[in-house]
C-alpha positions in Angstrom: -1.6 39.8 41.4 1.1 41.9 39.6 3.6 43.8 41.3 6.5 46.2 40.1 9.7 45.8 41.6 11.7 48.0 39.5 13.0 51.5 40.9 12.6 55.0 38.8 15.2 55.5 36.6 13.1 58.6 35.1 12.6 60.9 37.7 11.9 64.9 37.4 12.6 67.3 39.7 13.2 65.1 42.8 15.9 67.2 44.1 13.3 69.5 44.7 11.7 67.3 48.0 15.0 67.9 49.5 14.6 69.9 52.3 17.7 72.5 51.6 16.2 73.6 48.3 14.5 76.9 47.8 11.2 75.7 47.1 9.5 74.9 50.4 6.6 72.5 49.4 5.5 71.4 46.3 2.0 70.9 44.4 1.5 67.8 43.4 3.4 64.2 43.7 3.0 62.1 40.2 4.1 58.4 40.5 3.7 56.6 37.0 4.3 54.1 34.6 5.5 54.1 31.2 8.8 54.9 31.2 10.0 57.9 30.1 6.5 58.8 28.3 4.9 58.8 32.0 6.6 62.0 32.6 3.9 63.8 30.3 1.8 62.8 33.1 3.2 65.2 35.2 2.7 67.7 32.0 -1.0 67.6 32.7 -1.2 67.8 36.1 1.4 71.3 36.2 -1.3 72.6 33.5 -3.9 71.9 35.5 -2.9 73.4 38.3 -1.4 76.8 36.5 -5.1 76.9 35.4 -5.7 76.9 39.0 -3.2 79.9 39.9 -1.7 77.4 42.0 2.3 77.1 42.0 5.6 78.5 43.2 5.1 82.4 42.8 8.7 83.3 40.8 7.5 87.5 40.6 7.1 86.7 36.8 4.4 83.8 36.7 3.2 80.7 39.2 4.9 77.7 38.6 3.4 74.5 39.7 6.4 72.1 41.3 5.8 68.7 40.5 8.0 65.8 41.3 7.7 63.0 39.5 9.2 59.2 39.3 8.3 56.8 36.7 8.8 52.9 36.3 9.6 51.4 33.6 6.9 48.7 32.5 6.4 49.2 28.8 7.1 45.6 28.6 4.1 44.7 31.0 2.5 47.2 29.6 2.5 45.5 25.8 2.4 42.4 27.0 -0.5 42.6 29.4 -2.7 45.4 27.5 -1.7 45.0 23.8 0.8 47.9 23.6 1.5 51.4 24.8 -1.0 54.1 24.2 -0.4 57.7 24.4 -2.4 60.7 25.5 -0.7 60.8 29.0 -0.7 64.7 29.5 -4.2 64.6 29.2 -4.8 61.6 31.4 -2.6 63.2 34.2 -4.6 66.3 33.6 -7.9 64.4 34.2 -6.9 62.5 37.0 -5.8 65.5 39.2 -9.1 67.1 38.4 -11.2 64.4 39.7 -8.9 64.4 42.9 -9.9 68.0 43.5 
């Protein structure tokens, strides 16, 4: 079994799950790998949920609020799968369809 020990060094609007912040809940959680190219995880799944009118309501649009904290693992990641492979908006977009 493989396990992670590192911490997220790229994070994305964690300050935000700080209870003194204006924003009062957020939409969606993404926890990923692949360094800082895991954050376009968290692309797809604010796009898929502005398709679903779901997000903080600023008076001028709906803006989904999505923490996000990534791990570095591109090493595993080469070394256990070949290399890296792209396309992670799109995969972070599929996944929180799925989940409904």
């Amino acid at each position: 079994m493989w396990m992670c020990a590192a911490r997220p060094r790229v994070r994305r609007e964690t300050d935000l799950l700080d209870p003194v912040n204006l924003v009062q809940k957020v939409h969606a959680i993404v926890l990923a790998g692949g360094s800082a190219y895991g954050l376009d995880a968290a692309s797809g799944v604010m796009r898929y949920l502005e398709e679903q009118k779901i997000g903080f309501n600023t008076g001028a649009a709906k803006v989904p609020i999505v923490p996000a904290a990534i791990l570095y693992d591109l090493n595993v990641v080469a070394r256990t799968f070949g290399g890296f492979r792209y396309g992670l908006p799109r995969r972070g977009f599929s996944v929180v369809r799925r989940a409904g």
